[in-house]
C-alpha positions in Angstrom: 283.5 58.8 199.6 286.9 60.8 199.3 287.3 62.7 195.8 290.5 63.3 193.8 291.9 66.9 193.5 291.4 66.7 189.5 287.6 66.5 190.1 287.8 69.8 191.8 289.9 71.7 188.8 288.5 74.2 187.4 290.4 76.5 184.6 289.7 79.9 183.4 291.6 81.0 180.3 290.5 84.8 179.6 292.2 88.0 177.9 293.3 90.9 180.0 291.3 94.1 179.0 292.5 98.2 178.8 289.2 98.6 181.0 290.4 95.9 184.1 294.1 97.7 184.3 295.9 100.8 186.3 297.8 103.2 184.6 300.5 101.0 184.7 298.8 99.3 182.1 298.6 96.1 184.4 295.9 93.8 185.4 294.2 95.9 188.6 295.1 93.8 191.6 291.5 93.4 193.2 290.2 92.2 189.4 292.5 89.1 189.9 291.5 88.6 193.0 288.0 88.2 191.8 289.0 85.9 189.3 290.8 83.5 191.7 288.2 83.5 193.8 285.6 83.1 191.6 287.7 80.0 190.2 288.5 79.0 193.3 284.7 79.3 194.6 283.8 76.6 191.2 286.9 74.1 192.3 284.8 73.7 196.0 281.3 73.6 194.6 282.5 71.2 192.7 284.5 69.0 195.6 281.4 69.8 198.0 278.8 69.3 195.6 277.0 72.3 198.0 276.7 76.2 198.4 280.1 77.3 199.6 281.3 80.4 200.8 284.7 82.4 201.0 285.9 81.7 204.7 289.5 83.4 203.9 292.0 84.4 201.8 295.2 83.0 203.5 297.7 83.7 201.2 298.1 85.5 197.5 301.5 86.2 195.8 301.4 89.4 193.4 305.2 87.8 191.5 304.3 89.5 188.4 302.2 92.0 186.8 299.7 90.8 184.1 300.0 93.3 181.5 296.7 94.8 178.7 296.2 91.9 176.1 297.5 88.9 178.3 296.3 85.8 177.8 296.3 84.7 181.5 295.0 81.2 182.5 294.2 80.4 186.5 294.1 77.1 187.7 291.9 76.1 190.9 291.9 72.7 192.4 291.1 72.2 196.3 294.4 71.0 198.0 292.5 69.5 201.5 289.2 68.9 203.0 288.8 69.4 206.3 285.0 68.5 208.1 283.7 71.8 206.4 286.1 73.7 205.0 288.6 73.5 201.7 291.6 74.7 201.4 292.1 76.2 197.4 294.9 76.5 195.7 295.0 78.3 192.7 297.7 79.2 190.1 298.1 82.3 187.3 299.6 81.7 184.6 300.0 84.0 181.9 301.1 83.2 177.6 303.9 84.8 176.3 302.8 86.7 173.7 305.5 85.1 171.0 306.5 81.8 172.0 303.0 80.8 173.6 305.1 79.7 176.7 303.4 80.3 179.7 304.8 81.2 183.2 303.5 81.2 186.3 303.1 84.7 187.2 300.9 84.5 191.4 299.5 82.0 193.1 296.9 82.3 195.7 295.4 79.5 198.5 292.1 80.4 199.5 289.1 78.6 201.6 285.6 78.0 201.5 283.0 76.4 203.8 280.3 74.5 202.5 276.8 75.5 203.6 273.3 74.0 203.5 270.6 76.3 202.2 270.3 77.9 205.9 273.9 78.8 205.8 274.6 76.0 208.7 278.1 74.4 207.3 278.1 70.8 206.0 280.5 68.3 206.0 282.6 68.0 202.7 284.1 64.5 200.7 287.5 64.0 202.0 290.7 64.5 199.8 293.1 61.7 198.4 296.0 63.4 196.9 297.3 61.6 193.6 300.3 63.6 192.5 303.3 64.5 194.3 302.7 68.4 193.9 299.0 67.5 195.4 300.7 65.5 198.4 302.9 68.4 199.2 300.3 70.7 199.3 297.9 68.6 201.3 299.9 68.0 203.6 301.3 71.8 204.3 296.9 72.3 204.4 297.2 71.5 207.6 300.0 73.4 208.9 298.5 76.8 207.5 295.4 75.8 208.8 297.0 75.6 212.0 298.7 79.0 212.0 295.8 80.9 210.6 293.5 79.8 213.9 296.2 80.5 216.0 296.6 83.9 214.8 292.6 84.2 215.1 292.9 83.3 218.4 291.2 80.3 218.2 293.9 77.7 218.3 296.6 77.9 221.7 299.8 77.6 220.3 300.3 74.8 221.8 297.6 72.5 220.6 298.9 72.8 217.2 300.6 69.5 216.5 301.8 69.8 212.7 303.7 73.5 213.5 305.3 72.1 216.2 306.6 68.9 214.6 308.4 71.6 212.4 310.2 73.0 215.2 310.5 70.4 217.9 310.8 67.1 215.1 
C-alpha cells in the first residue's frame, strides 16, 4: 500500500550549542550532517516500517552558517521510494533571533535502504506525492537516481531514460 510523504516527516527543532561550533562561532559542518541524517534516518523508518541504513549522501548545500544560540529546525520527509531504497529530502531552517522568522538556511537529499534483520534489503511502500513541491521532487528522484549510478558505474549512460529525456525531449 503506497504511503504519503507527510507520514514519513519527521522534525527536529534543537538549539545550537558553544560546544557543537568552530571558531567561527558556527554550527561545525559534520554536527549537521549528523543531524540530517539522523532525521533523515527517522523519516525512512518511518516510510519503511524496517531497519534502514544510509546508502548515500547525494547532495547537501552548506547556504548559510548556523551561528551559537540558533534555534535551527530540520525537516525530513522521504521524496521517492524505489524497490529498496528512499530518497530523503531534508530542509534546515534556522529562527531569527528577533522576528522569529525563519529561513531556510541548507538543504540536504540523502538515501537509505531498508534491511531485514540479516541486513538483506526489503522492499519499501511506494510513494504518492500530494503537494506540488512533493511532485517536483519525486519526480527529479529519479533523475538523480539515475546520475548517481551512472557515475558509480553501474548505470551505461545510455540506459538512463529520465536524463536523457532532459536532453534529447
Amino acid at each position: 500500500m503506497a504511503k504519503t510523504p507527510k507520514e514519513s516527516l519527521t522534525i527536529f527543532t534543537d538549539i545550537v550549542l558553544p560546544g557543537e561550533s568552530n571558531p567561527l562561532g558556527n554550527l561545525f559542518g559534520g554536527e549537521l550532517l549528523a543531524r540530517m541524517d539522523r532525521a533523515c534516518s527517522i523519516a525512512a523508518r518511518r516510510h519503511s516500517h524496517a531497519i534502514v541504513v544510509t546508502a548515500s549522501v547525494n547532495h547537501v548545500a552548506f547556504n548559510k552558517a548556523v551561528p551559537v544560540g540558533s534555534v535551527m529546525t530540520i525537516e525530513a520527509k522521504v521524496s521517492r521510494a524505489f524497490r529498496s531504497s528512499m530518497e530523503i529530502y531534508v530542509d534546515v531552517w534556522v529562527e531569527d533571533r528577533e522576528s522569529q522568522i525563519r529561513s531556510k538556511v541548507n538543504e540536504g537529499i540523502y538515501t537509505f535502504v531498508a534491511v531485514d534483520k540479516d541486513g538483506k534489503p526489503i522492499t519499501v511502500p511506494q510513494l504518492e506525492p500530494e503537494t506540488a513541491l512533493e511532485k517536483e521532487r519525486y519526480e527529479g528522484a529519479l533523475r538523480r537516481k539515475q546520475l548517481s549510478l551512472i557515475l558509480s558505474g553501474k548505470m551505461k549512460p545510455t540506459e538512463a531514460d529520465e536524463l536523457r529525456k532532459l536532453f534529447i525531449g
